[in-house]
SEFISE-314071 format. One record per residue (C-alpha): residue number from 1; x, y, z. Coordinates in pm, whole numbers, plus 50000, padded with zeros to 5 digits. Layout:
<pts>
PT  num     px     py     pz
PT  NUM      X      Y      Z
...
</pts>
This chain:
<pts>
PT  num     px     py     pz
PT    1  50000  50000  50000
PT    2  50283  50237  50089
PT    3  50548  50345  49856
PT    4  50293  50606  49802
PT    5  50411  50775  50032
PT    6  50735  50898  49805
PT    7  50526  51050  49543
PT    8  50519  51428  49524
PT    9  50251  51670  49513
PT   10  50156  51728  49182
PT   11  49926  52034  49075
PT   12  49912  52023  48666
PT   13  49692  52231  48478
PT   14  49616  51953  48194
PT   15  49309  51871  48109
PT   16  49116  51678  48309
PT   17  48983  51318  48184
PT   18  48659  51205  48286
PT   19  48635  50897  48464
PT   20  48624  50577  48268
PT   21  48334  50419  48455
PT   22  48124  50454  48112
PT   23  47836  50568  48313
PT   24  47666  50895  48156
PT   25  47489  50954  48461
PT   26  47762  50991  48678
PT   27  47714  51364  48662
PT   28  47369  51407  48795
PT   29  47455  51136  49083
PT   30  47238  50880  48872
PT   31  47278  50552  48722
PT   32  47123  50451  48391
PT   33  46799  50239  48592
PT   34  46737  50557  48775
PT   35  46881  50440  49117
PT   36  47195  50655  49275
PT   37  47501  50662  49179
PT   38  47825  50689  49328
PT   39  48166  50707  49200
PT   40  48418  50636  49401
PT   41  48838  50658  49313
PT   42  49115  50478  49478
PT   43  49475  50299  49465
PT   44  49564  49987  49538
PT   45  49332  49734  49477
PT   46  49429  49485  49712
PT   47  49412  49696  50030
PT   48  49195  50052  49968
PT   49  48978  49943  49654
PT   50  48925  49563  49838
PT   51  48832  49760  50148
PT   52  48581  49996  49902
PT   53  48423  49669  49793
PT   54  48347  49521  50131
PT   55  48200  49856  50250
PT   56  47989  49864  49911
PT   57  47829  49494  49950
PT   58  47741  49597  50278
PT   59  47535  49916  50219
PT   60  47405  49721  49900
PT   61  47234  49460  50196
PT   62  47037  49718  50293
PT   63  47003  49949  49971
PT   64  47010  49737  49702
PT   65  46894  50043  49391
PT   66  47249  50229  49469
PT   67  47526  50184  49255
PT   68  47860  50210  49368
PT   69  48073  50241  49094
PT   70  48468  50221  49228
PT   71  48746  50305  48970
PT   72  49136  50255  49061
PT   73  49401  50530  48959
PT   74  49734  50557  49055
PT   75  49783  50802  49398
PT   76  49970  51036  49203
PT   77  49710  51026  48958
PT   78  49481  51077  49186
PT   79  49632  51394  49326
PT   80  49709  51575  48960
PT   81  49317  51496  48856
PT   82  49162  51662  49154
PT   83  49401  51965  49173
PT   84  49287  52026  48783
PT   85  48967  51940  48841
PT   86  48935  52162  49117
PT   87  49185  52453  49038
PT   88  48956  52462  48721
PT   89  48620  52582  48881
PT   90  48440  52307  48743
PT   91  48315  51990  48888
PT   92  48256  51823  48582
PT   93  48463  51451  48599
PT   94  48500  51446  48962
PT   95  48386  51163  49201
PT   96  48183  51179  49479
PT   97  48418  51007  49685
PT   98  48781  51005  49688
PT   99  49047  50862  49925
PT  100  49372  51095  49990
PT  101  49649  51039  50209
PT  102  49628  51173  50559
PT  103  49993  51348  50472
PT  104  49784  51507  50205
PT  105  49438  51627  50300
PT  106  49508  51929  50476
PT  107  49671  52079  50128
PT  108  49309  52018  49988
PT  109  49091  52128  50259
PT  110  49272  52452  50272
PT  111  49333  52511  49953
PT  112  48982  52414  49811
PT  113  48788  52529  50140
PT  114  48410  52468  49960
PT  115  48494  52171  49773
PT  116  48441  51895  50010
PT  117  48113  51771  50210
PT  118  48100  51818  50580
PT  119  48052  51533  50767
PT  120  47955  51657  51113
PT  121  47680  51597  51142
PT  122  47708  51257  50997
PT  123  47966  51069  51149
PT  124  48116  51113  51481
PT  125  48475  51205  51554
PT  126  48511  51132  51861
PT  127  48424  50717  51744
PT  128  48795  50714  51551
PT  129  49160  50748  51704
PT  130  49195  51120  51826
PT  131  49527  51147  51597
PT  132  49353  51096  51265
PT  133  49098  51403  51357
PT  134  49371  51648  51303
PT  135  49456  51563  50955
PT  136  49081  51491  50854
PT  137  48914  51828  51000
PT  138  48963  52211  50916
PT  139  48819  52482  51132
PT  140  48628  52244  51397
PT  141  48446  52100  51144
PT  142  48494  51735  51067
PT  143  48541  51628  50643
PT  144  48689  51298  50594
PT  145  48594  50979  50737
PT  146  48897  50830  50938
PT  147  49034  50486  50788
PT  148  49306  50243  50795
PT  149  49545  50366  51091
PT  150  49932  50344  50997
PT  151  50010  50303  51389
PT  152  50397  50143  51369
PT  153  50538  49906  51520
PT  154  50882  49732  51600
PT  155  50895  49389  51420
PT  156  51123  49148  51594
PT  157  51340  48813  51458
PT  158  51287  48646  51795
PT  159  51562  48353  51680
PT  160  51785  48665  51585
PT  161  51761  48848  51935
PT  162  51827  48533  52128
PT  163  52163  48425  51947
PT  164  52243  48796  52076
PT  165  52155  48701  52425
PT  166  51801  48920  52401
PT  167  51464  48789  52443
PT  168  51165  49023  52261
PT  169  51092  49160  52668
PT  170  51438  49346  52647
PT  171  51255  49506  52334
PT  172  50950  49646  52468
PT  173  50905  50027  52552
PT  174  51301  50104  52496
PT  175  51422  50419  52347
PT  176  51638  50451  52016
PT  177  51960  50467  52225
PT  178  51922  50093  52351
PT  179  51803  49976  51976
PT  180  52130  50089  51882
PT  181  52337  49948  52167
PT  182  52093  49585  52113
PT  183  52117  49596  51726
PT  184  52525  49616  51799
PT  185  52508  49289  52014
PT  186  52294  49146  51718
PT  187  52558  49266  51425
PT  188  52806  49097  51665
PT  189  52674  48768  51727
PT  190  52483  48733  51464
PT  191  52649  48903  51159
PT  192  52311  49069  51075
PT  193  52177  49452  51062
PT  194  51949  49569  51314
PT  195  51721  49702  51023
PT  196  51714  49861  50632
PT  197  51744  50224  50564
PT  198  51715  50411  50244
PT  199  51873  50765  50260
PT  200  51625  50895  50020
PT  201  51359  50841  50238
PT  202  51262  50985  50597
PT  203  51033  50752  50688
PT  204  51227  50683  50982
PT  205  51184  51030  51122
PT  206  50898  51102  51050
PT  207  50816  50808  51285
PT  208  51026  50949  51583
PT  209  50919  51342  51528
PT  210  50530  51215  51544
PT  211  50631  51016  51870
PT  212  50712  51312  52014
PT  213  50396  51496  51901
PT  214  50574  51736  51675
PT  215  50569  51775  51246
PT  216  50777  52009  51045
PT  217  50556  52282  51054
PT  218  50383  52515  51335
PT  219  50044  52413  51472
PT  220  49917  52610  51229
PT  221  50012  52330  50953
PT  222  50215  52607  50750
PT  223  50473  52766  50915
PT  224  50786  52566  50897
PT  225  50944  52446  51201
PT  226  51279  52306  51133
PT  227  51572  52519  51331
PT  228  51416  52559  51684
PT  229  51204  52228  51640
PT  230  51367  51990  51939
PT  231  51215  51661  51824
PT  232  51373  51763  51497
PT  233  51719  51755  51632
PT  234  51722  51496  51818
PT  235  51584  51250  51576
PT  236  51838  51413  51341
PT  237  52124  51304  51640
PT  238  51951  50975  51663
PT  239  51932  50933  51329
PT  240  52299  50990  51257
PT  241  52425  50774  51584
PT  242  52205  50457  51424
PT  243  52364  50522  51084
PT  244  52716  50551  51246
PT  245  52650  50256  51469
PT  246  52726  49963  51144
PT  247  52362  49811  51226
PT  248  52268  49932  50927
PT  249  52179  49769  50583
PT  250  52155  50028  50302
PT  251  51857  50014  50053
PT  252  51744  50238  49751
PT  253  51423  50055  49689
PT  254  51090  49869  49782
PT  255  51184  49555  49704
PT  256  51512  49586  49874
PT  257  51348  49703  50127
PT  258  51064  49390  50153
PT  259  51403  49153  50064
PT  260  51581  49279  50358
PT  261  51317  49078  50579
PT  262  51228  48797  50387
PT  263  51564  48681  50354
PT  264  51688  48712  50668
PT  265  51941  49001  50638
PT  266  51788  49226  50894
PT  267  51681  49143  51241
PT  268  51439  49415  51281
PT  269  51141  49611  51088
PT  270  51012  49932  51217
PT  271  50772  50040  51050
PT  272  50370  50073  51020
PT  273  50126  49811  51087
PT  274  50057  49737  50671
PT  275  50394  49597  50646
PT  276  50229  49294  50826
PT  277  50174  49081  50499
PT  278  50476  49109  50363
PT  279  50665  48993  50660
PT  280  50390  48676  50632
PT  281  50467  48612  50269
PT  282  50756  48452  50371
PT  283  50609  48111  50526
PT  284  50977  47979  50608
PT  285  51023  48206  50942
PT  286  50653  48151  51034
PT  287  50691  48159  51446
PT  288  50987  48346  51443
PT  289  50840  48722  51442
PT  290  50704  48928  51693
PT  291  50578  49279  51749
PT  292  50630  49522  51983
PT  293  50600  49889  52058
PT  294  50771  50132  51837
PT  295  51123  50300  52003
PT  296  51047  50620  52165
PT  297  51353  50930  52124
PT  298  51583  50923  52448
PT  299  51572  51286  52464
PT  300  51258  51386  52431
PT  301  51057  51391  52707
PT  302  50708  51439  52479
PT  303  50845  51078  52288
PT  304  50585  50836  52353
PT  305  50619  50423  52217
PT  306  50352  50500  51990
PT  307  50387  50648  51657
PT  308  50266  50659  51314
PT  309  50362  50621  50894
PT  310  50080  50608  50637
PT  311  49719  50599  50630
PT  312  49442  50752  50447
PT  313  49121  50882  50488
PT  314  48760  50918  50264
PT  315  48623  51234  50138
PT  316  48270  51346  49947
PT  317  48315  51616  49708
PT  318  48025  51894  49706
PT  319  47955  51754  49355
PT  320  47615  51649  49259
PT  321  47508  51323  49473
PT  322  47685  51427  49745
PT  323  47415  51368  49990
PT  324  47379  51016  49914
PT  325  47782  50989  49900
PT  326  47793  51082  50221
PT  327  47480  50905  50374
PT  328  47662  50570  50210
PT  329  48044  50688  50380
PT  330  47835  50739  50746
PT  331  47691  50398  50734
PT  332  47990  50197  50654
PT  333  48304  50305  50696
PT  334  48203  50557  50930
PT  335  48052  50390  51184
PT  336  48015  49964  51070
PT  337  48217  49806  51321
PT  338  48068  49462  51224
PT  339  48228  49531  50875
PT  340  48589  49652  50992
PT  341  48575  49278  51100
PT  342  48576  49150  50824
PT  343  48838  49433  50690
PT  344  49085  49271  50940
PT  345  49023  48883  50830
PT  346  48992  49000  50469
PT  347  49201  49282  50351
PT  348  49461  49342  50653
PT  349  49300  49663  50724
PT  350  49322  49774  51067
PT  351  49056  50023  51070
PT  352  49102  50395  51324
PT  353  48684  50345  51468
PT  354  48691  50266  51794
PT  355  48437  50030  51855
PT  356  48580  49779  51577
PT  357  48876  49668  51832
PT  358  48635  49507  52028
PT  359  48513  49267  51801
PT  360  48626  48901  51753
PT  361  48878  48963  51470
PT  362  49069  49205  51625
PT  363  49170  48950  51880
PT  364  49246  48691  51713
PT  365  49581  48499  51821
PT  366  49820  48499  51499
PT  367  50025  48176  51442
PT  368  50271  48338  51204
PT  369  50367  48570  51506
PT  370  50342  48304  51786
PT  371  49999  48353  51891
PT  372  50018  48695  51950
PT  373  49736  48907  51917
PT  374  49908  49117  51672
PT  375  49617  49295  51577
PT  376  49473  49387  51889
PT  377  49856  49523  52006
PT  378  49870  49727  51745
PT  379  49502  49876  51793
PT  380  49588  49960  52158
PT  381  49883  50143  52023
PT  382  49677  50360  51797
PT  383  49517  50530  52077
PT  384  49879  50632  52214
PT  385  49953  50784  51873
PT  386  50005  51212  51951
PT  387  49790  51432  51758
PT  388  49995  51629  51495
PT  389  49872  51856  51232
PT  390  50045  51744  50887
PT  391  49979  52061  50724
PT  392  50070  52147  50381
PT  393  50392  52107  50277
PT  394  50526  51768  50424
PT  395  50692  51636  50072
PT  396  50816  51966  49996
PT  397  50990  52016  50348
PT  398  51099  51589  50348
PT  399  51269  51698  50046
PT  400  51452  51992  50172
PT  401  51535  51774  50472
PT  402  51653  51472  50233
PT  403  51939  51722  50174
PT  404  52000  51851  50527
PT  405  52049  51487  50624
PT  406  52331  51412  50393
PT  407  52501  51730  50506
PT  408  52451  51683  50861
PT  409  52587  51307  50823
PT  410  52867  51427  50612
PT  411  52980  51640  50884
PT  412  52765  51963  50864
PT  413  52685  52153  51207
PT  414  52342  51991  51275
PT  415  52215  52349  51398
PT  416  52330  52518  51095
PT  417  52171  52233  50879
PT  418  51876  52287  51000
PT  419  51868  52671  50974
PT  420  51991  52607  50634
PT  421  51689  52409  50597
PT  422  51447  52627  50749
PT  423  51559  52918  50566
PT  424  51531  52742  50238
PT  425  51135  52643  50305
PT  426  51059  52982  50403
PT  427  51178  53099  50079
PT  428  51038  52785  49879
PT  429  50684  52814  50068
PT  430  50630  53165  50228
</pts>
């Protein structure tokens, strides 16, 4: 589901296509028999389109003359056809619903203020995990119905820890200071790195920043914050002390990434919670995983063991149908906790609503991890998770900091890289 997260913004003033769905009545919210209509786009058809379908069979029990028409495009696809759409005036091609990253929705609430439904009165937000409200709301008022949660998580090689002399209780609640010291008794004794790292990517600290309740802008989601912001620094420090520490394997890709794991080269994954079926796909080390609570920064004392990468939310556009759109959002995704069930046992999707964690599937023992309850672990984490407001410009500031980060670990000043890097988003985004 989550390379996605590397794609850029992209605005575009091209033309926008309409959708393929071949449905003329799209545009008036009907479908050819007369019944509703509602036209949904998505990526990734085996987690966010698979999830779409299970939430559309269910309102289909119970409203069988709506049509729920659900059309896959790339993310970044996704992205340039609503900013056209939208920057155009016109509302002509658009769906009624449309998932966008949680990274990613505050650029289009505030940038296209009356373009998107409110759901307030619809759905409740104080049902979902308080961190997703902050991302999915603008101005007290609540748009986008919270879904999958990308809560992280520390995934152990139990086998791997105990050649080093470490069972997976020396691993719970630590900080990223005695990762580093563990993953240097694993390189040790075992030969293997502690975990996979990709310079291009800050996945990593984005993870520790959020743990500590902080993002690279202001509260207000647009000011940067990069020079005076503490959590900043010392996940910068951290990160440089785990990269100087040899634990580390060096990636540039996904699938090095996904090999890193599934052949055994790396003792460690942390990372969020949809990583979960790749780690499975390799049946051979079945028993040999575990999961535990996400490293917390030593130096912070906001840092928490709770933290989060990824996840999306849904969104009706004030296009024609919207009422309906929304109505069909409200009673499934927004509030069906019998059908996050079957999200979990189907799709992998560990779902942000509150009341689904108490239902059978969430706590479920999982072989693959040694009967742990996987799944209900990494729901209890989500409600840890601090509340941070992504704001606006988080690819455009990751990619200012992409080059901080090589200067600071090629022996820059770490406070002048950072001013360097605040003064350069000021200039790029003020």
């Amino acid at each position: 589901m989550k390379k996605q997260m590397a794609f850029a913004m992209l605005a575009g003033v091209m033309a926008l296509t309409a959708c393929s769905s071949g449905n003329n009545g799209d545009q008036e919210g009907q479908s050819p028999d007369g019944g509703d209509n509602i036209t949904v786009w998505a990526w990734d058809p085996n987690f966010n389109i698979a999830a779409m379908k299970l939430a559309k069979e269910a309102y289909a029990a119970e409203n069988p003359d709506v049509n729920v028409d659900i059309i896959e495009y790339a993310q970044a696809d996704i992205i340039q056809k609503l900013n056209t759409g939208l920057n155009s005036g016109t509302t002509s091609g658009l769906p009624n619903v449309v998932l966008i990253e949680d990274y990613r929705a505050q650029s289009f609430l505030q940038a296209y203020p009356d373009s998107f439904y409110k759901m307030s009165d619809l759905i409740q937000s104080d049902d979902f995990a308080e961190y997703k409200i902050a991302s999915t709301s603008l101005d007290g008022e609540q748009y986008g119905v919270p879904f999958d949660t990308g809560v992280t998580g520390l995934y152990v090689r139990k086998d791997l820890m105990e050649q080093a002399g470490y069972s997976v209780d020396d691993l719970q609640n630590i900080d990223w200071d005695q990762f580093i010291e563990i993953g240097k008794a694993v390189k040790e004794k075992t030969g293997k790195a502690m975990l996979t790292q990709d310079p291009n990517d800050l996945g990593l600290i984005r993870m520790m920043i959020q743990s500590a309740g902080a993002w690279y802008t202001a509260e207000d989601g647009t000011t940067p914050s990069l020079k005076d912001n503490a959590a900043l620094k010392d996940a910068f420090a951290t990160y440089k002390k785990l990269m100087e520490s040899d634990t580390v394997k060096m990636i540039s890709d996904w699938s090095q990434f996904l090999a890193g794991f599934n052949t055994g080269d790396v003792a460690t994954v942390p990372t969020g919670n949809w990583i979960t079926p790749s780690v499975k796909a390799e049946a051979s080390q079945s028993g040999q995983w575990a999961v535990v609570p996400m490293p917390k920064l030593k130096n912070t004392a906001s840092s928490v063991n709770a933290s989060n990468l990824g996840g999306s939310s849904w969104y009706v556009l004030n296009v024609d149908g919207k009422e309906k759109a929304a109505e069909f959002l409200a009673q499934t995704l927004g509030s069906d906790a019998d059908l996050y069930q079957k999200l979990v046992t189907d799709v992998g999707v560990i779902g942000t609503l509150k009341a689904a964690t108490e239902g059978e599937a969430y706590n479920q023992e999982d072989a693959y991890f040694g009967g742990q309850k996987v799944v209900s672990d990494f729901a209890a984490w989500t409600q840890n998770i601090p509340q941070v407001n992504y704001g606006m410009h988080t690819y455009a500031i990751e990619d200012i900091l992409v080059t901080a980060m090589q200067a600071y670990l090629g022996g820059a000043d770490l406070d002048k890289a950072l001013s360097d890097a605040q003064s350069q988003a000021e200039s790029q985004l003020g």
